[in-house]
C-alpha positions in Angstrom: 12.9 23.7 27.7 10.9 21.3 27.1 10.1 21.8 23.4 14.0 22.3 22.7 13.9 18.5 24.2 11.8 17.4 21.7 13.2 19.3 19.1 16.6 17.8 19.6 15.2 14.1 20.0 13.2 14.7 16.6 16.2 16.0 15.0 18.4 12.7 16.0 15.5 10.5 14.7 15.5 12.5 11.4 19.6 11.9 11.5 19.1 8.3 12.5 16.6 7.7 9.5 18.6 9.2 6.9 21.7 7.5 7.4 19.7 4.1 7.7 18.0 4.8 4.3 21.8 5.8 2.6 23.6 2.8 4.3 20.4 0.9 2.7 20.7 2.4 -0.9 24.4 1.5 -0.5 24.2 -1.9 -0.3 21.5 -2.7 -2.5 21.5 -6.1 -3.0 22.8 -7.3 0.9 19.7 -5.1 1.5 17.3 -6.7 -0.8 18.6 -10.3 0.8 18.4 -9.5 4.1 14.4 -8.3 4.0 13.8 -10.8 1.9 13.1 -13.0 5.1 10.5 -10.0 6.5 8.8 -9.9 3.3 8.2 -13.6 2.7 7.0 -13.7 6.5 4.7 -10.4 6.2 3.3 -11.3 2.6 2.0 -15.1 3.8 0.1 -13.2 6.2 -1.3 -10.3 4.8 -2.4 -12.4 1.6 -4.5 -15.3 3.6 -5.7 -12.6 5.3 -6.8 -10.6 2.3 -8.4 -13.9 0.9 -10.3 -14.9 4.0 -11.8 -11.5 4.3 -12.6 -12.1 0.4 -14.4 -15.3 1.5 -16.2 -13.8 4.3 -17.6 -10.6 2.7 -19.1 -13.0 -0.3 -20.6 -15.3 2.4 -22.1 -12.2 4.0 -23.3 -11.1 0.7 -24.7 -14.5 -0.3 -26.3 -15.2 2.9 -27.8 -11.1 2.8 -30.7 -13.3 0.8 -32.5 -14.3 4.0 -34.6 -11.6 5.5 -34.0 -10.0 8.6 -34.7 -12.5 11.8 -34.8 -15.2 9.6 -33.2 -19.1 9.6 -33.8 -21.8 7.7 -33.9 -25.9 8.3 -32.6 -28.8 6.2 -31.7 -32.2 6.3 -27.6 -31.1 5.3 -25.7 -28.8 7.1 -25.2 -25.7 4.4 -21.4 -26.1 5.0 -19.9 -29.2 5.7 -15.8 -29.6 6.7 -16.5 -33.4 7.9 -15.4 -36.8 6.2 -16.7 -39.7 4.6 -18.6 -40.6 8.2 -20.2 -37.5 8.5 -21.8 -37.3 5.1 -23.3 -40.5 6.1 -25.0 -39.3 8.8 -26.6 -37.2 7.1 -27.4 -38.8 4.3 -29.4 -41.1 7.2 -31.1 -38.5 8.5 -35.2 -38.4 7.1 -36.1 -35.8 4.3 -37.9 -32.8 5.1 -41.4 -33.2 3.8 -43.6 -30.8 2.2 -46.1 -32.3 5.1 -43.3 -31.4 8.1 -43.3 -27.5 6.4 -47.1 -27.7 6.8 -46.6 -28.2 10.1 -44.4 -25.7 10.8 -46.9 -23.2 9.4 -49.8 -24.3 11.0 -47.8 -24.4 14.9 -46.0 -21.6 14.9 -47.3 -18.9 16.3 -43.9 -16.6 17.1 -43.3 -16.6 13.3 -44.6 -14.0 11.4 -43.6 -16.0 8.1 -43.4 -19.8 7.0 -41.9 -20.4 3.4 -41.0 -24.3 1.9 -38.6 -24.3 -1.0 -36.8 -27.1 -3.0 -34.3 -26.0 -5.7 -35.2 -28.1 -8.1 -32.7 -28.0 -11.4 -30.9 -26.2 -13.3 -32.5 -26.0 -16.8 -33.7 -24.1 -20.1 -35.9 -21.1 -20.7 -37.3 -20.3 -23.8 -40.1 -17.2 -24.9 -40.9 -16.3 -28.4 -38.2 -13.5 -28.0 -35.0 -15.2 -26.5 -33.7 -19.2 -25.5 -31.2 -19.2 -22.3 -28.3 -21.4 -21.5 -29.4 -24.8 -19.5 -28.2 -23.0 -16.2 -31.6 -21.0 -15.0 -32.3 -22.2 -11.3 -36.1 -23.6 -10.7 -37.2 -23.0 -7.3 -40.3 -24.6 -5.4 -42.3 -22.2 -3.0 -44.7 -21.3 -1.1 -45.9 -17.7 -0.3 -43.8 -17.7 3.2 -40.6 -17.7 1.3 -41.1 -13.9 -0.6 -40.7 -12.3 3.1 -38.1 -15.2 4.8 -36.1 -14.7 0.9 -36.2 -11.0 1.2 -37.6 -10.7 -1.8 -39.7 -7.7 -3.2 -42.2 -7.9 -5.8 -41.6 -5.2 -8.7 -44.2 -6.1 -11.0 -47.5 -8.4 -10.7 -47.7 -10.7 -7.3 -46.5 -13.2 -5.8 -47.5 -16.9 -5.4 -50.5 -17.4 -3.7 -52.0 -20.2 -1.1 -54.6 -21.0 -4.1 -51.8 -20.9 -6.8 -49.8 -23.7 -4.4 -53.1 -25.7 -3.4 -54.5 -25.7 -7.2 -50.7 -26.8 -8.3 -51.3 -24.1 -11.1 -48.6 -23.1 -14.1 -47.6 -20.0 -13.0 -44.0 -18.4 -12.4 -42.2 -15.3 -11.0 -39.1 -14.3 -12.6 -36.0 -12.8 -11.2 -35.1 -9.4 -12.6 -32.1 -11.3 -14.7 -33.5 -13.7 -16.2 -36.2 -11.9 -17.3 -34.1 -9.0 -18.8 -32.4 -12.1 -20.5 -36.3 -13.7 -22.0 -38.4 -10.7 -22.0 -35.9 -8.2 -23.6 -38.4 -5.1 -25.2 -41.1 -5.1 -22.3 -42.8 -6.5 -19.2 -43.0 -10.3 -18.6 -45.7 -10.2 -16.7 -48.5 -12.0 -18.6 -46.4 -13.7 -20.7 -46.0 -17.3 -21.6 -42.9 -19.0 -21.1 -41.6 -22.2 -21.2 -39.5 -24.0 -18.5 -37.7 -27.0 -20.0 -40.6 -27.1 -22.2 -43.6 -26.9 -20.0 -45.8 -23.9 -20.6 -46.2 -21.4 -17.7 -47.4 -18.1 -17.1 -45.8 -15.1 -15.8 -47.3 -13.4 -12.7 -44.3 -11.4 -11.2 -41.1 -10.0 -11.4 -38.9 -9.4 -8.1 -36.9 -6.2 -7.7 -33.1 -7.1 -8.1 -30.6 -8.2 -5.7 -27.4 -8.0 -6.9 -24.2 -9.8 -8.9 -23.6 -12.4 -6.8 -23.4 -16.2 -7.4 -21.2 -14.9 -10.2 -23.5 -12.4 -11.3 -26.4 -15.1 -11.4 -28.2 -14.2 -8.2 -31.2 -12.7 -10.5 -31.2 -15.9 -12.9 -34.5 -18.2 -11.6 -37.5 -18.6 -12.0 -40.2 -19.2 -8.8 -42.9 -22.1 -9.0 -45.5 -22.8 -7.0 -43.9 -26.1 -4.9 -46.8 -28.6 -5.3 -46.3 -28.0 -9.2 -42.3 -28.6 -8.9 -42.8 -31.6 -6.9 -45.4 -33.0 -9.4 -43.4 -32.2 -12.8 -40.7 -33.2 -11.7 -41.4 -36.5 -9.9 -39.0 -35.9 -7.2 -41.5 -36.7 -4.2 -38.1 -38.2 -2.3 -36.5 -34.2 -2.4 -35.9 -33.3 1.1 -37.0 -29.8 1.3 -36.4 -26.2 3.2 -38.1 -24.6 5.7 -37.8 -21.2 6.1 -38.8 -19.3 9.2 -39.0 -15.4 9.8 -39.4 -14.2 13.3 -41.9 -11.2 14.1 -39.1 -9.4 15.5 -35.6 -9.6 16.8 -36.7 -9.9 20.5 -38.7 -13.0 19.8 -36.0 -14.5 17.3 -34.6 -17.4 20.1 -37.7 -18.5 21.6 -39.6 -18.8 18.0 -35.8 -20.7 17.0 -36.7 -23.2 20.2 -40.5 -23.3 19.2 -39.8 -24.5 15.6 -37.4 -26.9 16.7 -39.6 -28.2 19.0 -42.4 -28.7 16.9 -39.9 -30.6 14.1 -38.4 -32.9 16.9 -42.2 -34.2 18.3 -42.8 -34.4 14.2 -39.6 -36.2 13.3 -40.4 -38.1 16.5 -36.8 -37.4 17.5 -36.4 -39.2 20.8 -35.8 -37.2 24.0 -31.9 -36.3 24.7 -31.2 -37.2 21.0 -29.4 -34.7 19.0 -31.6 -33.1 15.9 -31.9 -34.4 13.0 -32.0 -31.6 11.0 -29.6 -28.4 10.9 -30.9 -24.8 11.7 -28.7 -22.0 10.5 -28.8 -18.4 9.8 -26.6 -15.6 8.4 -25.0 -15.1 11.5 -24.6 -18.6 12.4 -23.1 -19.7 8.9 -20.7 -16.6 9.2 -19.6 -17.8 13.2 -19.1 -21.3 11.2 -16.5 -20.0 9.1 -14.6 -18.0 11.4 -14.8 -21.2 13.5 -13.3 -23.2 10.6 -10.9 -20.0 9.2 -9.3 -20.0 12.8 -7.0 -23.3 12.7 -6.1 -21.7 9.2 -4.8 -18.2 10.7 -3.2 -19.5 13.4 -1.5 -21.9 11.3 -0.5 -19.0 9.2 0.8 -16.7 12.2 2.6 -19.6 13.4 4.4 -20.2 10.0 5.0 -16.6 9.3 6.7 -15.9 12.3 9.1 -18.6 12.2 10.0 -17.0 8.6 10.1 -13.3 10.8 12.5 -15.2 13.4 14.9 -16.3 11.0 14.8 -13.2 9.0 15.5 -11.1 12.3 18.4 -13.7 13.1 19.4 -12.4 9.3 19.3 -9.1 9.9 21.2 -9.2 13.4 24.7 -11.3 11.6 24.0 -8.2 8.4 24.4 -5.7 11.1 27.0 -6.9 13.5 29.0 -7.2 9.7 28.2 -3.7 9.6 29.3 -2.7 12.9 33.2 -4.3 12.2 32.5 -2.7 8.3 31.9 1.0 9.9 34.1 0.8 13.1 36.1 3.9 11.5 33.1 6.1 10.8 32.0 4.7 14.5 35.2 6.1 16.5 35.3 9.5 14.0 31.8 10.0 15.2 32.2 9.7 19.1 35.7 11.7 18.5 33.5 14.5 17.0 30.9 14.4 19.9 28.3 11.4 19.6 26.8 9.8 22.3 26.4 6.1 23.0 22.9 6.5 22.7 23.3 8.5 19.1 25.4 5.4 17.8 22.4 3.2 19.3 19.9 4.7 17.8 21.7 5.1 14.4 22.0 1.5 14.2 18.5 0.4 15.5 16.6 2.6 13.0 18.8 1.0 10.5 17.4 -2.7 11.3 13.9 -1.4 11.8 14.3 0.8 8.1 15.3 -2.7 6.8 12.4 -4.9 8.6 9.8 -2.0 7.7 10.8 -1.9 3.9 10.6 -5.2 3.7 7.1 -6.1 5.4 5.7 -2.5 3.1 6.9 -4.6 0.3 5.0 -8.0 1.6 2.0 -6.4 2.3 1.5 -4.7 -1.1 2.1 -8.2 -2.6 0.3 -9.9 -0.2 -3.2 -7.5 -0.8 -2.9 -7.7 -4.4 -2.4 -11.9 -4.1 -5.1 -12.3 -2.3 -7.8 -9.7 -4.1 -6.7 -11.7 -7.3 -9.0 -14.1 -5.4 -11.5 -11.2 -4.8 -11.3 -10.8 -8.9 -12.0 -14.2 -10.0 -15.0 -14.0 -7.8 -16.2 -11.2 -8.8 -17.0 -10.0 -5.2 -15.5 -6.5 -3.8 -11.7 -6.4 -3.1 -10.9 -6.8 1.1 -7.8 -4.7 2.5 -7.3 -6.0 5.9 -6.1 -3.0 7.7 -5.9 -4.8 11.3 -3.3 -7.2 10.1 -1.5 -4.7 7.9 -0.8 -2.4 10.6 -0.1 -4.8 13.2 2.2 -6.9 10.1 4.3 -3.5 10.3 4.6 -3.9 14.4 5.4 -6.7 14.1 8.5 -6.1 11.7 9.5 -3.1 14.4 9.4 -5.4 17.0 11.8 -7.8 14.7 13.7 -4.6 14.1 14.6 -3.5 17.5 15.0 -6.9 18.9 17.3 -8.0 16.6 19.3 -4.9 16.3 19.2 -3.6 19.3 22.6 -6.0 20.2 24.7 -5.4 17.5 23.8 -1.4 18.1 25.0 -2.0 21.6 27.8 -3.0 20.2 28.5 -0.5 18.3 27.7 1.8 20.9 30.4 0.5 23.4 33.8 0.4 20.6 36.5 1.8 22.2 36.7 5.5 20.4 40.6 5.3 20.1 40.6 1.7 19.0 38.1 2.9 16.3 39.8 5.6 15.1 42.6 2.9 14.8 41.0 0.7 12.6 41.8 -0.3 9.4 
């Protein structure tokens, strides 16, 4: 008895849809105006949706260059939302010293690692095989930053505490670049020069990946006493970078290190830091922080856009009722029920919202991985907010026609069949 019930009920929603899919292919364009509202409303969802996952997996994959259990510290915040006044309280703040990094190294004892990096510029390479484009990064460090930078040495070594003490011309190269300089061999060994000073090759790291625009593999690694001397820049603030011996230890050796920089930056008690600490998980937290104001916004927006699309809908459907009053009372004359009639014209206004928001989520995923494209990161689909997108346009559906079928519902059968 029970499966006859359900047989019967699936057989009137089968009934419902089809007539809701002809009464849509039979007034095309009313149709097309009438979900235009739903589609605008769904598609500025689902496309700031798609884009900010966009953002948020390439901030994951940029930040994926610290090591496990590992944070840095720097005089700047690595992303700022602030104004003028903020900047200036930064720009306030003391550098951060090759000597505070020394520090750092020398006190902490729940870090397994202790690098000190500066980037330094952006300049030329040039070997006897190949000259680059002035964009090749130059990067400061010590030997601490190889394990905080998850970096893996393919060929040769690494930089050395003599090779940093001794200020010596030595270099590692990432894997790009040095596909780019040393195209028929192994760089390791080889003479290079960086914005024309001589230096010798001691390593190549194991690649990481296209990011930064497919430049992530495009620098080259100097020992930071011999950035800091060529280059003059002794004002630089610098990075520390700090890789805890494990995860369990991670928050006290966060609390140790910022202890030992406030006694060092003489930071008085009660004062807030004057420096920023930041890791892959924070930075990510950050931008969901800052994202939020933008999706609410968004949902807010949207949903006045769904509101006055359902109001559309609703005056398109009671037009329908007075239009099909005939086919109404020749219906209940043959044996329909109220509820039949109700459901007919319920599935009609959710077969109109649902088209519509299918439509404004296929635009909206393709807008926003054009954004995915340009960046040359993976495309996002946001499968959360498309599925709840096309609740939401049921919900619009069955509110807003669920009147206009009661309606329809309640016509007097003989007055129908009346009607001209």
């Amino acid at each position: 008895m029970k499966s006859q019930g359900s047989n019967l009920l699936l057989g009137e929603l089968h009934e419902s849809f089809s007539m809701a899919m002809n009464a849509l292919v039979a007034h095309k364009l009313r149709s097309a105006l009438t979900l235009l509202g739903v589609l605008i409303g769904v598609f500025s969802i689902i496309i700031v949706m798609t884009a900010m996952r966009v953002l948020k997996g390439n901030i994951e994959k940029e930040m994926s260059q610290l090591g496990s259990q590992t944070f840095a510290i720097q005089k700047w915040p690595q992303v700022q939302f602030g104004g003028p006044a903020e900047w200036e309280k930064y720009w306030r703040r003391k550098n951060i010293t090759l000597a505070h990094g020394r520090k750092v190294e020398d006190k902490a004892t729940l870090a397994s690692s202790v690098g000190i990096e500066g980037n330094f510029w952006g300049g030329q390479v040039e070997t006897r095989y190949q000259k680059t484009p002035p964009t090749v990064q130059m990067l400061g460090e010590t030997p601490g930053s190889f394990p905080a930078r998850n970096w893996t040495v393919a060929e040769g070594r690494a930089l050395s505490e003599t090779d940093v003490d001794n200020a010596r011309d030595v270099c590692v190269l990432g894997s790009g670049l040095a596909k780019t300089v040393f195209p028929f061999g192994s760089p390791v060994g080889e003479r290079l020069k960086l914005n024309g000073i001589n230096y010798t090759v001691i390593g190549l790291l194991a690649p990481k990946g296209g990011s930064l625009n497919g430049e992530q593999d495009n620098f080259a690694v100097i020992p930071i006493t011999t950035a800091i001397n060529r280059t003059g820049r002794w004002w630089r603030s610098l990075t520390i970078l700090v890789q805890a011996r494990d995860a369990a230890s991670y928050e006290d050796c966060v609390e140790q290190v910022r202890g030992i920089l406030r006694v060092v930056r003489k930071v008085p008690p009660g004062a807030e830091d004057d420096f920023e600490l930041f890791s892959n998980d924070s930075l990510i937290q950050q931008f969901n922080s800052f994202t939020k104001a933008v999706r609410i916004g968004v949902v807010v927006v949207s949903s006045i856009s769904l509101l006055a699309a359902g109001i559309g809908i609703m005056n398109i459907m009671l037009v329908s009722v007075t239009e099909r009053t005939r086919e109404i009372g020749i219906r209940r004359a043959i044996g329909a029920k109220k509820r039949n009639i109700m459901a007919q014209f319920i599935m009609e206004a959710i077969v109109l919202c649902e088209v519509g928001g299918a439509i404004g989520v296929g635009f909206g995923i393709l807008g926003g991985n054009i954004l995915a494209w340009y960046m040359k990161v993976p495309p996002a689909i946001p499968i959360d907010w498309i599925v709840l997108g096309l609740l939401i346009c049921s919900v619009v559906g069955i509110v807003f026609g669920t009147y206009p079928a009661y309606k329809a519902a309640n016509l007097d059968p003989i007055e129908s069949l009346r009607y001209e």
